[in-house]
C-alpha positions as a Markdown table, in Angstrom:
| # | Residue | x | y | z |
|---|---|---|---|---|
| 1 | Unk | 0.0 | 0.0 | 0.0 |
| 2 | Unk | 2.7 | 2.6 | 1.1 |
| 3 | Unk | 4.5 | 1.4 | -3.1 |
| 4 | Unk | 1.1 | 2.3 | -4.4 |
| 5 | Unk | 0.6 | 5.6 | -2.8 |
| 6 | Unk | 4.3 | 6.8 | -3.4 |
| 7 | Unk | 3.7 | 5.8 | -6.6 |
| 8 | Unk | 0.2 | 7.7 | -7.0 |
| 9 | Unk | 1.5 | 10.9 | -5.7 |
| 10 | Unk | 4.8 | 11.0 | -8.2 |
| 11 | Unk | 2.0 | 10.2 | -10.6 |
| 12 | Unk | -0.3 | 12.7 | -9.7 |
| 13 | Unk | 1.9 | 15.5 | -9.3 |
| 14 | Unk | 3.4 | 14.8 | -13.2 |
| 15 | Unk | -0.3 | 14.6 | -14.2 |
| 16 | Unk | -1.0 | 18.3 | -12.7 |
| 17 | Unk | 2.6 | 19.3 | -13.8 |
| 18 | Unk | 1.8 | 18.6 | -17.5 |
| 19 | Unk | -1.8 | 19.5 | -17.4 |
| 20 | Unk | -0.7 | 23.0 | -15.8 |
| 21 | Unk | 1.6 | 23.5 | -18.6 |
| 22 | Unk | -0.9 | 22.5 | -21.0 |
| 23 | Unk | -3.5 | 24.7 | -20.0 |
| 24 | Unk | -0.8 | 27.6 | -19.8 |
| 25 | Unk | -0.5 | 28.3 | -23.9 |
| 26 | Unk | -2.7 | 25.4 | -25.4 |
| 27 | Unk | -6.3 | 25.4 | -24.6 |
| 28 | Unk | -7.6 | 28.6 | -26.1 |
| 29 | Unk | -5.6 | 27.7 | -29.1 |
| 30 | Unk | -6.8 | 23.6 | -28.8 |
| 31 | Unk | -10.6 | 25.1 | -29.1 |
| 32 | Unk | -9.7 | 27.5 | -31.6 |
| 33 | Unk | -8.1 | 25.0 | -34.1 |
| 34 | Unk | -10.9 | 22.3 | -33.0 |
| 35 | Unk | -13.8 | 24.5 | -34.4 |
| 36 | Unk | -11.4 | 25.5 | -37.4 |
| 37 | Unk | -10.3 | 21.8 | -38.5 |
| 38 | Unk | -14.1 | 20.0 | -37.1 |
| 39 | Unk | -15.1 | 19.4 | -40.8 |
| 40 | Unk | -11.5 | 18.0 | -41.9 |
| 41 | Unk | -11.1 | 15.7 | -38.9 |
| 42 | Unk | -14.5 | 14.7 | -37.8 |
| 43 | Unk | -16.3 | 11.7 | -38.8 |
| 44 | Unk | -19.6 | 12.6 | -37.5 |
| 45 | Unk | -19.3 | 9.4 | -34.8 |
| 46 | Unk | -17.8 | 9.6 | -31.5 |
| 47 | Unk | -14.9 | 8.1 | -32.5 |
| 48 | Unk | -14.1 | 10.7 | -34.6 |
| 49 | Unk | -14.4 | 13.3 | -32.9 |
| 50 | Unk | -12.5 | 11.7 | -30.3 |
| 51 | Unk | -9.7 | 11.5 | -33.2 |
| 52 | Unk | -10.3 | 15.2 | -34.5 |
| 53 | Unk | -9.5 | 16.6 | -30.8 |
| 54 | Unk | -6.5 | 14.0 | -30.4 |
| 55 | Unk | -5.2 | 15.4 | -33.7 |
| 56 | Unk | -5.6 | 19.0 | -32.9 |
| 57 | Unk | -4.4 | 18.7 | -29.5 |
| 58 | Unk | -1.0 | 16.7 | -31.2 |
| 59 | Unk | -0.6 | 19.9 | -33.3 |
| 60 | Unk | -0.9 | 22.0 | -31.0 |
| 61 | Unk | 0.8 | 21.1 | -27.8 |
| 62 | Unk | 4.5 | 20.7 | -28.2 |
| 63 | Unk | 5.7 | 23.9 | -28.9 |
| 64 | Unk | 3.1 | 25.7 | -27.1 |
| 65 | Unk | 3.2 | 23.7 | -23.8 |
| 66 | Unk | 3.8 | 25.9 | -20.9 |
| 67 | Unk | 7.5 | 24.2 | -19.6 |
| 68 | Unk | 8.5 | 22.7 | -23.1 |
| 69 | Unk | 12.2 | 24.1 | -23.1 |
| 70 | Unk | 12.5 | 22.6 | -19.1 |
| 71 | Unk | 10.8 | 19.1 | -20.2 |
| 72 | Unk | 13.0 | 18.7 | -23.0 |
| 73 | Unk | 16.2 | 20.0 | -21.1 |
| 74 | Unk | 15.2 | 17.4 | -18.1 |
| 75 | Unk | 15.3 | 14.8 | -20.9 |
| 76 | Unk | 18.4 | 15.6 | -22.2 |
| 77 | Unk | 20.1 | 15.5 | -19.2 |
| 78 | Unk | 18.8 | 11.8 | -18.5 |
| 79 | Unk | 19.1 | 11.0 | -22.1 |
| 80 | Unk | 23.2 | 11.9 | -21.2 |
| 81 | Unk | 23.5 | 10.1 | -18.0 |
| 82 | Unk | 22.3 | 7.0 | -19.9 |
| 83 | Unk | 24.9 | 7.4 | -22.6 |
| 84 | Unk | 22.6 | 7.9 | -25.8 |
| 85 | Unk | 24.2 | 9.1 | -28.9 |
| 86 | Unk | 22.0 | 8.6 | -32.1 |
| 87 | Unk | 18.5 | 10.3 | -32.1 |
| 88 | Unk | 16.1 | 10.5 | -35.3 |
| 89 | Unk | 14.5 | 13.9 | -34.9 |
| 90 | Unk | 12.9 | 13.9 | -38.6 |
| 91 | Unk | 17.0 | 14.0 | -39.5 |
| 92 | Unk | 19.2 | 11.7 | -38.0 |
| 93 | Unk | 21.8 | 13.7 | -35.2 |
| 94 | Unk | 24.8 | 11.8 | -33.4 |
| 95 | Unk | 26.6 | 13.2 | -30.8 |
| 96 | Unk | 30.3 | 12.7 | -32.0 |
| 97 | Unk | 33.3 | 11.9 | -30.0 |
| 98 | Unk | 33.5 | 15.2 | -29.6 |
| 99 | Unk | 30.8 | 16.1 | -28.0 |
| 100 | Unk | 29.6 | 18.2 | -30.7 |
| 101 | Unk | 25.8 | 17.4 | -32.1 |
| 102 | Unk | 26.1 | 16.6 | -35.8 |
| 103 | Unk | 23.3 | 16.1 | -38.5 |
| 104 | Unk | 24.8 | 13.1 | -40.4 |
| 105 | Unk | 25.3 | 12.8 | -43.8 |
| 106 | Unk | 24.4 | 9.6 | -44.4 |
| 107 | Unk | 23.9 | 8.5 | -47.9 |
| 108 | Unk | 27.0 | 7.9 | -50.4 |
| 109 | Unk | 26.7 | 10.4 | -53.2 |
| 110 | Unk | 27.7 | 8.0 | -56.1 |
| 111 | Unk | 29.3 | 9.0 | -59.6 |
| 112 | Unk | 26.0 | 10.6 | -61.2 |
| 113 | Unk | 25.1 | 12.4 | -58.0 |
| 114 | Unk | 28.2 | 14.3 | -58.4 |
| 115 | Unk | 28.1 | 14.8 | -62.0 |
| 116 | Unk | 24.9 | 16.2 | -62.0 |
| 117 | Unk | 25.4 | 18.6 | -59.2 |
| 118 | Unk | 28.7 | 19.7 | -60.8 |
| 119 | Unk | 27.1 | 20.3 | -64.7 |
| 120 | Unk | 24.4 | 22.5 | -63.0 |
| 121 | Unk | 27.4 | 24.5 | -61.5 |
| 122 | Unk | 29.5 | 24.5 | -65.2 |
| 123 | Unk | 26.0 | 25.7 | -66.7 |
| 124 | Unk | 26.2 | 28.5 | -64.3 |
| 125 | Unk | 29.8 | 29.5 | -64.6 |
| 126 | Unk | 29.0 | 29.7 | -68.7 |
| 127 | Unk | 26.3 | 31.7 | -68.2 |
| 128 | Unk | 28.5 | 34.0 | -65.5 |
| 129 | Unk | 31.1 | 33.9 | -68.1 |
| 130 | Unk | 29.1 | 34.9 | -71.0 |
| 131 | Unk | 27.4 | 38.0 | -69.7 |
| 132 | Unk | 31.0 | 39.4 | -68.7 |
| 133 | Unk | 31.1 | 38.0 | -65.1 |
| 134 | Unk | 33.8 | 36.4 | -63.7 |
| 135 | Unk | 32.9 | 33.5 | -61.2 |
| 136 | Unk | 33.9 | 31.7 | -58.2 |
| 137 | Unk | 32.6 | 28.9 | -56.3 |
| 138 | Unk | 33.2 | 28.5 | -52.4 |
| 139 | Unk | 32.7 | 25.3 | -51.1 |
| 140 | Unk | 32.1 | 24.7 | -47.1 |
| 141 | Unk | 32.1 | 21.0 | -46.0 |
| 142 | Unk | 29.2 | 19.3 | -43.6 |
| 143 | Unk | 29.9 | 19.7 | -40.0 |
| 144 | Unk | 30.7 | 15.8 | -39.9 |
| 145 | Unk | 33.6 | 16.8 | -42.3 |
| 146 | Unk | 36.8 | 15.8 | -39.7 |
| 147 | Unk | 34.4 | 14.3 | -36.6 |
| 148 | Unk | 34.6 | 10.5 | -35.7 |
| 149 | Unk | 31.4 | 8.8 | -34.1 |
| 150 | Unk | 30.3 | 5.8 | -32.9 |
| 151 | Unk | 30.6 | 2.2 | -34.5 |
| 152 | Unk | 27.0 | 1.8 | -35.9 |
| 153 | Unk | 27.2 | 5.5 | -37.6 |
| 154 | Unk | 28.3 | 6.0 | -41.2 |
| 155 | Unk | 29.0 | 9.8 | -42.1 |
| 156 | Unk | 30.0 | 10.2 | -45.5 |
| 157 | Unk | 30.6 | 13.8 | -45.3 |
| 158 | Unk | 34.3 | 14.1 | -46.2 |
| 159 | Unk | 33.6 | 11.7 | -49.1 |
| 160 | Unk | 31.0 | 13.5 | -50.2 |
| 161 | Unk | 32.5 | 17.1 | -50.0 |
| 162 | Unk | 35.8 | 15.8 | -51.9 |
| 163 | Unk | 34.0 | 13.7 | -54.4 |
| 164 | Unk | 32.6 | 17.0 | -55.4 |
| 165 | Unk | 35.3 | 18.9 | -55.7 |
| 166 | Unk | 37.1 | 16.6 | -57.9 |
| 167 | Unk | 34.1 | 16.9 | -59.9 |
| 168 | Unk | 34.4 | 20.8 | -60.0 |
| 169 | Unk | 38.3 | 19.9 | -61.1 |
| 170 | Unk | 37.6 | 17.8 | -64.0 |
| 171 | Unk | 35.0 | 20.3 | -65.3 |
| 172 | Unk | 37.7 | 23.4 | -64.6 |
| 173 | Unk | 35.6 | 25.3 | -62.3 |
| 174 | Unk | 37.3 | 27.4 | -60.6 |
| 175 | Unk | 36.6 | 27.2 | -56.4 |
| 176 | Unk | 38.0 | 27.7 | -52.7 |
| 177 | Unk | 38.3 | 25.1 | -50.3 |
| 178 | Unk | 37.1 | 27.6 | -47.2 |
| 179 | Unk | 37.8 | 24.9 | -44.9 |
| 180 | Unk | 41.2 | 24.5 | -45.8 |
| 181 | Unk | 41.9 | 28.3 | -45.7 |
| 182 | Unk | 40.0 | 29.0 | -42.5 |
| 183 | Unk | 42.8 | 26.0 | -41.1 |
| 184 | Unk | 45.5 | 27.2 | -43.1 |
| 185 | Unk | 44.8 | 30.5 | -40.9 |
| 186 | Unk | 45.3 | 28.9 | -37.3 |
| 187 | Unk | 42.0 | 27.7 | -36.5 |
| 188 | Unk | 42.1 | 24.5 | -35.1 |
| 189 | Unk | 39.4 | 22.0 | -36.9 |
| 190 | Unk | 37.5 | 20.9 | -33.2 |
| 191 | Unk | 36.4 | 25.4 | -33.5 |
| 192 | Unk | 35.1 | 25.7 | -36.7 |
| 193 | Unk | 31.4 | 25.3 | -36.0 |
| 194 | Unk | 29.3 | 25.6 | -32.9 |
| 195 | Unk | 29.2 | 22.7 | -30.9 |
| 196 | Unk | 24.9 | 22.8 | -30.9 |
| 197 | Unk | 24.5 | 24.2 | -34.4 |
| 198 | Unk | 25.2 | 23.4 | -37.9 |
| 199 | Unk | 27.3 | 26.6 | -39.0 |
| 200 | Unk | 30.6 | 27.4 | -38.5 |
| 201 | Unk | 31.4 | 30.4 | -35.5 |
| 202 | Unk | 31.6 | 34.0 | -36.5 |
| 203 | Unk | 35.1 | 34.4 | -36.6 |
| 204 | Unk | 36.2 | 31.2 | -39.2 |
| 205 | Unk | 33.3 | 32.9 | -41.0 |
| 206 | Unk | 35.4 | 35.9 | -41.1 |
| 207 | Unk | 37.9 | 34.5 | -42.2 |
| 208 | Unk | 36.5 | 32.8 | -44.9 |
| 209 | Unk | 35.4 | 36.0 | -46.1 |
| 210 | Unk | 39.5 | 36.8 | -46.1 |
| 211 | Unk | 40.0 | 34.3 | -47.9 |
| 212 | Unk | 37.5 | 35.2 | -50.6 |
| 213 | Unk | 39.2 | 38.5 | -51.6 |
| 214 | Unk | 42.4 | 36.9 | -51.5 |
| 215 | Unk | 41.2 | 34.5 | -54.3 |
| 216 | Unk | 39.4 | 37.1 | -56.1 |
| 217 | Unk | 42.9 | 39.1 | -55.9 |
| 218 | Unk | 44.8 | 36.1 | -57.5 |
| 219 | Unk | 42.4 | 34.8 | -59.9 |
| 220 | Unk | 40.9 | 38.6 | -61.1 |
| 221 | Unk | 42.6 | 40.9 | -59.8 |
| 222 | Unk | 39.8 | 41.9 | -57.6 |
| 223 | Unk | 40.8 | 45.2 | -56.0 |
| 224 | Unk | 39.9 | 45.4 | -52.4 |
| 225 | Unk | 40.3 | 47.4 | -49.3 |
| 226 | Unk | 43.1 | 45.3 | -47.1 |
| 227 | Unk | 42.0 | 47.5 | -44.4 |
| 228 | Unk | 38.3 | 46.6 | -44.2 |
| 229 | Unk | 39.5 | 42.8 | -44.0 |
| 230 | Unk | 42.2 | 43.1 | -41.3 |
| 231 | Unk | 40.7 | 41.6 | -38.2 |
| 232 | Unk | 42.2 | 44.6 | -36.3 |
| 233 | Unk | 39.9 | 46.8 | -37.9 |
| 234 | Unk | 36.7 | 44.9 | -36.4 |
| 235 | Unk | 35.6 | 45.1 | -32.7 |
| 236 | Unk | 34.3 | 41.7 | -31.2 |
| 237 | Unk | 32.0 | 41.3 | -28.2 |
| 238 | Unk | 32.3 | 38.4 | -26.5 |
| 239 | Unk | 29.1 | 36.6 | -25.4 |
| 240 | Unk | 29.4 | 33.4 | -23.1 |
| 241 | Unk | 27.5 | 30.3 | -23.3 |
| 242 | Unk | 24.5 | 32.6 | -25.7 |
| 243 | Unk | 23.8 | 30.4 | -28.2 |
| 244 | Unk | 21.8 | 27.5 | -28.5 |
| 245 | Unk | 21.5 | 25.8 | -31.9 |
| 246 | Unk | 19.2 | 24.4 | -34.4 |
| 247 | Unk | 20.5 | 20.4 | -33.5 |
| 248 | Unk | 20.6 | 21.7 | -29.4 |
| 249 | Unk | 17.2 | 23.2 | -29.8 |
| 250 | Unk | 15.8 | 19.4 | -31.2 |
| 251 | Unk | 17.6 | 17.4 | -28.6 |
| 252 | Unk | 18.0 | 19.8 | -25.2 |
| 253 | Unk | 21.1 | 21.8 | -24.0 |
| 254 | Unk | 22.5 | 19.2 | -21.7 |
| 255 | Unk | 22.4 | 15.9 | -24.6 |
| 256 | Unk | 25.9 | 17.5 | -24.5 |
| 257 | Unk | 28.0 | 18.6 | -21.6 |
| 258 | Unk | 28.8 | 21.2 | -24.4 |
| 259 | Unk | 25.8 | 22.7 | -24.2 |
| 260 | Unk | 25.1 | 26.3 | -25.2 |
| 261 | Unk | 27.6 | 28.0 | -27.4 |
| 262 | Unk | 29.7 | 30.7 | -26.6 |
| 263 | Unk | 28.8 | 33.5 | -29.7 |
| 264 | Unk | 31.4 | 36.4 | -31.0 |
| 265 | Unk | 29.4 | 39.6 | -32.5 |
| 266 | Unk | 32.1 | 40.9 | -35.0 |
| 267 | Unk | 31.6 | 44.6 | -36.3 |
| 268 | Unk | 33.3 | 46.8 | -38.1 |
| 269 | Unk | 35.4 | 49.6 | -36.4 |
| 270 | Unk | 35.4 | 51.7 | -39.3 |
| 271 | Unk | 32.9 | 54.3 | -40.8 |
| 272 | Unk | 30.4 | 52.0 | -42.5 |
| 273 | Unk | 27.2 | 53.2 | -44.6 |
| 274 | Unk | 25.0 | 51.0 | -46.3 |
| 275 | Unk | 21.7 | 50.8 | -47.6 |
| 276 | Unk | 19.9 | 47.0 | -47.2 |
| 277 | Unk | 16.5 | 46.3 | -49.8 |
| 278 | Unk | 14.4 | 43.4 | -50.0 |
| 279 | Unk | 12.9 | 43.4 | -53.1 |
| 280 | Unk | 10.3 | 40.6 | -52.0 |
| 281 | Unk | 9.3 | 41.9 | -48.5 |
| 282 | Unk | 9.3 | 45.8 | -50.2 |
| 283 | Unk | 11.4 | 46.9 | -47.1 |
| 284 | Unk | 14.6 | 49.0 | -46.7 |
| 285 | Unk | 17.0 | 50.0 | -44.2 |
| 286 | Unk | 19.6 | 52.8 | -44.3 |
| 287 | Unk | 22.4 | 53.2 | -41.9 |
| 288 | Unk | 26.0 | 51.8 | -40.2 |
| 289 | Unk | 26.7 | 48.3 | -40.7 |
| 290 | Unk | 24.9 | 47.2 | -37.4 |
| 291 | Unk | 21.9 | 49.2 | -38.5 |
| 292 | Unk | 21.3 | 47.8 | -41.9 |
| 293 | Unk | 23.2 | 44.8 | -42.3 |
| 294 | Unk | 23.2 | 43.0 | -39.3 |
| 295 | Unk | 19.2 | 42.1 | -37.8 |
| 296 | Unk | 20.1 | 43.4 | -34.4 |
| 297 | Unk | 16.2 | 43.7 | -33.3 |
| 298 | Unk | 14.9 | 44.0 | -29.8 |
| 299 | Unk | 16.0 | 40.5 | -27.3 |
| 300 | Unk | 18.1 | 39.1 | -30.5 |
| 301 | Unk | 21.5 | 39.0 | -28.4 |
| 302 | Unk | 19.8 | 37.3 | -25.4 |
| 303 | Unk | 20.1 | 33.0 | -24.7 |
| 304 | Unk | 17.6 | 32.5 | -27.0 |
| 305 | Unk | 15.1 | 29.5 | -26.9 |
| 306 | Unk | 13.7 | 26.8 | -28.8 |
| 307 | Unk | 12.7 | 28.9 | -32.1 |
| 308 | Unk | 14.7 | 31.1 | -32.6 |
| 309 | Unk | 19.0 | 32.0 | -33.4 |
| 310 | Unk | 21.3 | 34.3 | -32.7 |
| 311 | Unk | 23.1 | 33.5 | -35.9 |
| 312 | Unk | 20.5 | 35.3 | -37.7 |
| 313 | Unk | 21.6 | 38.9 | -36.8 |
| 314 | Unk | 23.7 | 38.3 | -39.4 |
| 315 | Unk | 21.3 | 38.8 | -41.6 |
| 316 | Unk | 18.8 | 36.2 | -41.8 |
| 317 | Unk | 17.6 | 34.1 | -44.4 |
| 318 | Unk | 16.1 | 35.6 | -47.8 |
| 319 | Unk | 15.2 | 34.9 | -51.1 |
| 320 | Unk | 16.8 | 38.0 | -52.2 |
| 321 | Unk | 18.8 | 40.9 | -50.5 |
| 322 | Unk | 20.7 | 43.8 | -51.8 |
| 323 | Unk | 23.0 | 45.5 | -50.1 |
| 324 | Unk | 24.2 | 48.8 | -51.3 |
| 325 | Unk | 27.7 | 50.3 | -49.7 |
| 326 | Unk | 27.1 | 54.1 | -49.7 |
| 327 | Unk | 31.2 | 54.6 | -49.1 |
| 328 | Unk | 32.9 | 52.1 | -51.4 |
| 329 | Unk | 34.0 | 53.4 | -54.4 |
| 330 | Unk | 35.3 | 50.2 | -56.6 |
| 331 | Unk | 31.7 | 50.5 | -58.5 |
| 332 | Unk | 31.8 | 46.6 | -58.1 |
| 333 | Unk | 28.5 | 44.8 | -58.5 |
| 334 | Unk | 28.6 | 40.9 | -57.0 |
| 335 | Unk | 25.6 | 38.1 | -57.1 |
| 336 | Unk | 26.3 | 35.6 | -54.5 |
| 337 | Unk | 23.7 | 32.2 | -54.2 |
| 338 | Unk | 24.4 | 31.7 | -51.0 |
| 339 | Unk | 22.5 | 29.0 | -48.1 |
| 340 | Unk | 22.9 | 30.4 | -44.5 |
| 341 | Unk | 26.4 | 29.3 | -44.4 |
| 342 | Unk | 27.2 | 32.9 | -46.3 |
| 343 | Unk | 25.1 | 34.9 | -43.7 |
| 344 | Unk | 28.0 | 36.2 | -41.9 |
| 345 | Unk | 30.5 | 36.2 | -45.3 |
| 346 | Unk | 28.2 | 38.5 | -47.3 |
| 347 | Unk | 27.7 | 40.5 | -44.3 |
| 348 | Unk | 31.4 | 40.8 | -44.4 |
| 349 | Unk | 31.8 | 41.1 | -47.8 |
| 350 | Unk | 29.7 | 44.1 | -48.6 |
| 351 | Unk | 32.2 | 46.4 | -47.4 |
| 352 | Unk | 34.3 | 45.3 | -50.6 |
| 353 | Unk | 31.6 | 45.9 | -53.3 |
| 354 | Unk | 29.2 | 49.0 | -54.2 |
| 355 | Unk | 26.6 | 46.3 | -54.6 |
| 356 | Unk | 25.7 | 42.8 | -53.2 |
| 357 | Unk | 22.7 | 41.2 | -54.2 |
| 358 | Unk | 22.4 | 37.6 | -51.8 |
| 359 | Unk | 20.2 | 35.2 | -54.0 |
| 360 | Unk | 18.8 | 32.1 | -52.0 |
| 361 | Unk | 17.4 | 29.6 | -54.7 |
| 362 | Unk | 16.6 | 26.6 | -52.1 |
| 363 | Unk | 13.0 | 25.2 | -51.5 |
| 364 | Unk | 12.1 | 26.9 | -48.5 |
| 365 | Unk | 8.1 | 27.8 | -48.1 |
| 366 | Unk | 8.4 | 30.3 | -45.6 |
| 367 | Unk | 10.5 | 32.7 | -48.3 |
| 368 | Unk | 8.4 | 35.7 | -49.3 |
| 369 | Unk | 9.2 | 35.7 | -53.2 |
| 370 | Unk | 9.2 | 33.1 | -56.3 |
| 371 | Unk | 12.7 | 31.6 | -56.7 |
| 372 | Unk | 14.8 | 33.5 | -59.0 |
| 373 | Unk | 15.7 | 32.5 | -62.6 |
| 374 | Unk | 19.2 | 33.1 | -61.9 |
| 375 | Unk | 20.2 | 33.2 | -65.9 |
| 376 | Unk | 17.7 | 35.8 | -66.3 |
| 377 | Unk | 18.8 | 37.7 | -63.1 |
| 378 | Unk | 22.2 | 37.8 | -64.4 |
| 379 | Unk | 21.1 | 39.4 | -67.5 |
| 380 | Unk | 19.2 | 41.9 | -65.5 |
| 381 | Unk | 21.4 | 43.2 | -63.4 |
| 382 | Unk | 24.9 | 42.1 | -65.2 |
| 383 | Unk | 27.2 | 41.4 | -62.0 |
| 384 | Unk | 31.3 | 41.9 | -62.2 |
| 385 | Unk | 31.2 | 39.0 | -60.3 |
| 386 | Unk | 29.3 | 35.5 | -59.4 |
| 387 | Unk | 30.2 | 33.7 | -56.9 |
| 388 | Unk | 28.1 | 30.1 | -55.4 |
| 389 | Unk | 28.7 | 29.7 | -51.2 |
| 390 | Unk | 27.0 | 26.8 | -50.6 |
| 391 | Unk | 28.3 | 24.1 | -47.4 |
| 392 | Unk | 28.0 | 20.2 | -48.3 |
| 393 | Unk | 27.3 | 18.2 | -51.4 |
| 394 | Unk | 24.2 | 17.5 | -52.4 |
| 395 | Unk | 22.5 | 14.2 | -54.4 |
| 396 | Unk | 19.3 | 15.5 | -56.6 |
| 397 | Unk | 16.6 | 13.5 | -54.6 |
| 398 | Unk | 17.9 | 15.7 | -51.9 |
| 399 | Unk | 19.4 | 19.0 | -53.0 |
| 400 | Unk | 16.3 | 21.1 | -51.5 |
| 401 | Unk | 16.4 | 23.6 | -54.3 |
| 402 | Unk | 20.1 | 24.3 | -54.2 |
| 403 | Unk | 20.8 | 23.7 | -58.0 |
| 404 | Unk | 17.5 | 24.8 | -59.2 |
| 405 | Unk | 18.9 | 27.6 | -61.3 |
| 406 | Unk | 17.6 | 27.5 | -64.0 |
C-alpha cells in the first residue's frame, strides 16, 4: 500500500505538472483549431471526434506547452547520463566523439550524384562567363567533415564534399576550399562550428570571407580594401555560453556537456554606410553596418530559446537581399547564391563591393518571393562577379532547391 501511494503521488503530481503546462498556452488555441479543423477531422461518430480533438491537440501542444524548453532539457540530461548518442528527430543527429551534435550525412553520393550537381554549376559558370562575369565557387564542408562517431554510424561527409570537388576539377571550375583556408589561418578543426548548431562560429566565417578577396585578388585581380578585411579593424564582443543551436534546440542543451555556445558579434570599427533592400518583402534600411546589415532587433543578443538563433543577426535568411555600400567606391556589382552558411560572409563582404545582391534559390516555403531564374537575373542586373557559397554536397533527390537555377 505505502508502493502504491508513493507511486500515485509522483504520478499525480506529473499529471498536474503537465496538465498546468498544458493549459498555460494550449487550450484557447486547442478550441480555436478544433472548431477551425471540425469538418477535416471529424467523422460525424464519437470516434471521430474523439480523433479530431486527439489530432488538434497533437498539433498543438509541443511547442506551445507551458515548460516545453525545461521538459526537454530534463530529458536531455537523462538521455546523457544514460549514454545515448543517435537520435532520429525527422534528420538523423549523433553526438560525435567530440561532444559536438552533428546532423549526419548519411547517404554515399555515387558517380551521377556528383556529375549532375557539378554540370548545374558549369552551366552557371557559362552563363556567368558569358554576360561578362567572372565567377567563383566557395565550397564549405558538412559539419561531420573531420568528426569521428560511434561504430553503428556512417557519415560520408568528407567523401561526399571531396567527391565533389574533384568533380568541379575535372569540369575546370574554378573554387576555394574555405575549410582548408580558414585551417590554413590557425583555426584548429575541433572550432570551426558551434558545438549545438550546424554553421561554422563567426570568426572562421570571417575568415572565410578573407580568404575570398584573396582569391578574387589572385584569380581577377579583384581590388579590395586590405584595411576593411584586417581583423584589427573589427571590434568583437564576446558573449558566453549565448547560443543555442538548431541540433541543441531538437535534442535539449545538456544531450551534450557542451551545451550552449559561446557567440562572438564581429563589427566593423570603421565608418560603414550601407543601404539594405528586399525586393520581395518591399522593405529598406539605411544606416551603419549594425543598422542595416546586421538584424540586431529587440531580445536578438539574449540566450535564445527553442525557435529562434542568434546567428541570424547576421542577416537572416532571404530569397533576395541587396546591399548597397554608400562609401565604397570600386563601382563593383557581386551576385552571391548563398545557403545560410554565407550569412555572416556576405555581411562581411559588402564592405568590398558597391553592390551585393544575396540570392537564395533553395525550396524553402516560408521565403516571401518566387525563386529567382538566376540566368535571367544575371542578365538583369549584369554582375562583375558571381560567386556560389554553398556548405555540403548534395545528391538531386535531396538537393532542397540548391541547383535549381535554371
Amino acid at each position: 500500500m505505502k508502493n502504491f501511494n508513493k507511486n500515485s503521488l509522483v504520478f499525480g503530481f506529473v499529471v498536474v505538472f503537465i496538465f498546468i503546462g498544458f493549459c498555460g498556452n494550449t487550450i484557447p488555441e486547442l478550441s480555436d483549431f478544433y472548431l477551425k479543423k471540425y469538418l477535416e477531422y471529424n467523422t460525424g461518430e464519437i470516434k471521430g471526434s474523439f480523433s479530431a480533438i486527439w489530432n488538434a491537440s497533437h498539433e498543438n501542444s509541443e511547442k506551445k506547452l507551458l515548460y516545453y524548453e525545461n521538459l526537454v532539457d530534463l530529458n536531455s540530461i537523462k538521455e546523457n547520463l544514460v549514454g545515448t548518442r543517435v537520435v532520429d528527430k525527422g534528420v538523423p543527429l549523433v553526438k560525435a566523439d567530440s561532444g559536438k551534435i552533428i546532423r549526419v550525412d548519411d547517404i554515399q553520393l555515387t558517380e551521377s550524384d556528383v556529375e549532375w550537381s557539378s554540370k548545374q554549376i558549369k552551366k552557371l559558370q557559362e552563363i556567368s562567363e558569358g554576360s561578362g562575369a567572372r565567377f567563383l565557387y566557395c565550397g564549405m564542408p558538412a559539419k561531420g567533415y573531420n568528426e569521428t562517431f560511434p561504430d553503428n554510424v556512417a557519415d560520408y561527409s568528407k567523401m561526399n564534399y571531396n567527391s565533389f570537388l574533384n568533380a568541379l576539377d575535372r569540369k575546370n571550375v574554378p573554387y576555394v576550399d574555405l575549410y582548408s583556408e580558414i585551417v590554413d589561418k590557425g583555426v584548429e578543426e575541433p572550432n570551426i562550428y558551434f558545438n549545438s548548431d550546424h554553421h561554422w562560429r563567426i570568426y572562421p566565417s570571417f575568415l572565410a570571407y578573407q580568404s575570398l578577396c584573396e582569391h578574387l585578388k589572385i584569380k581577377y585581380g579583384f581590388d579590395y580594401n586590405l584595411e576593411y578585411a584586417d581583423f584589427d579593424n573589427y571590434s568583437v564582443t564576446h558573449y558566453p555560453k549565448l547560443f543555442l543551436g538548431s541540433w541543441g534546440q531538437k535534442l535539449g542543451t545538456y544531450f551534450s556537456w557542451l551545451g550552449r555556445d559561446d557567440f562572438d558579434l564581429i563589427v566593423p570599427s570603421f565608418f560603414t554606410d550601407f543601404v539594405e533592400i528586399q525586393p520581395f518583402k518591399e522593405e529598406r534600411r539605411h544606416g551603419d553596418f549594425e543598422n542595416s546589415v546586421l538584424n540586431l532587433g529587440e531580445g536578438k543578443l539574449q540566450k535564445n530559446g527553442f525557435e529562434s538563433s542568434v546567428y541570424d543577426v547576421y542577416g537572416g535568411n532571404y530569397r533576395l537581399q541587396i546591399i548597397q555600400n554608400k562609401t565604397n567606391k570600386n563601382e563593383k556589382k557581386v551576385l552571391m547564391i548563398r545557403d545560410s552558411f554565407a550569412q555572416p560572409v556576405g555581411s562581411f563582404f559588402a564592405t568590398q563591393v558597391k553592390e551585393l545582391h544575396l540570392c537564395d534559390v533553395r525550396n524553402h516555403a516560408q521565403y516571401v518571393g518566387e525563386k529567382l531564374n538566376l540566368q535571367e537575373y544575371i542578365q538583369k542586373i549584369h554582375p562583375d562577379y558571381v560567386m556560389v557559397l554553398y556548405s555540403g554536397a548534395y545528391c538531386k533527390e535531396r538537393s532542397f532547391g540548391y541547383y535549381d537555377f535554371f
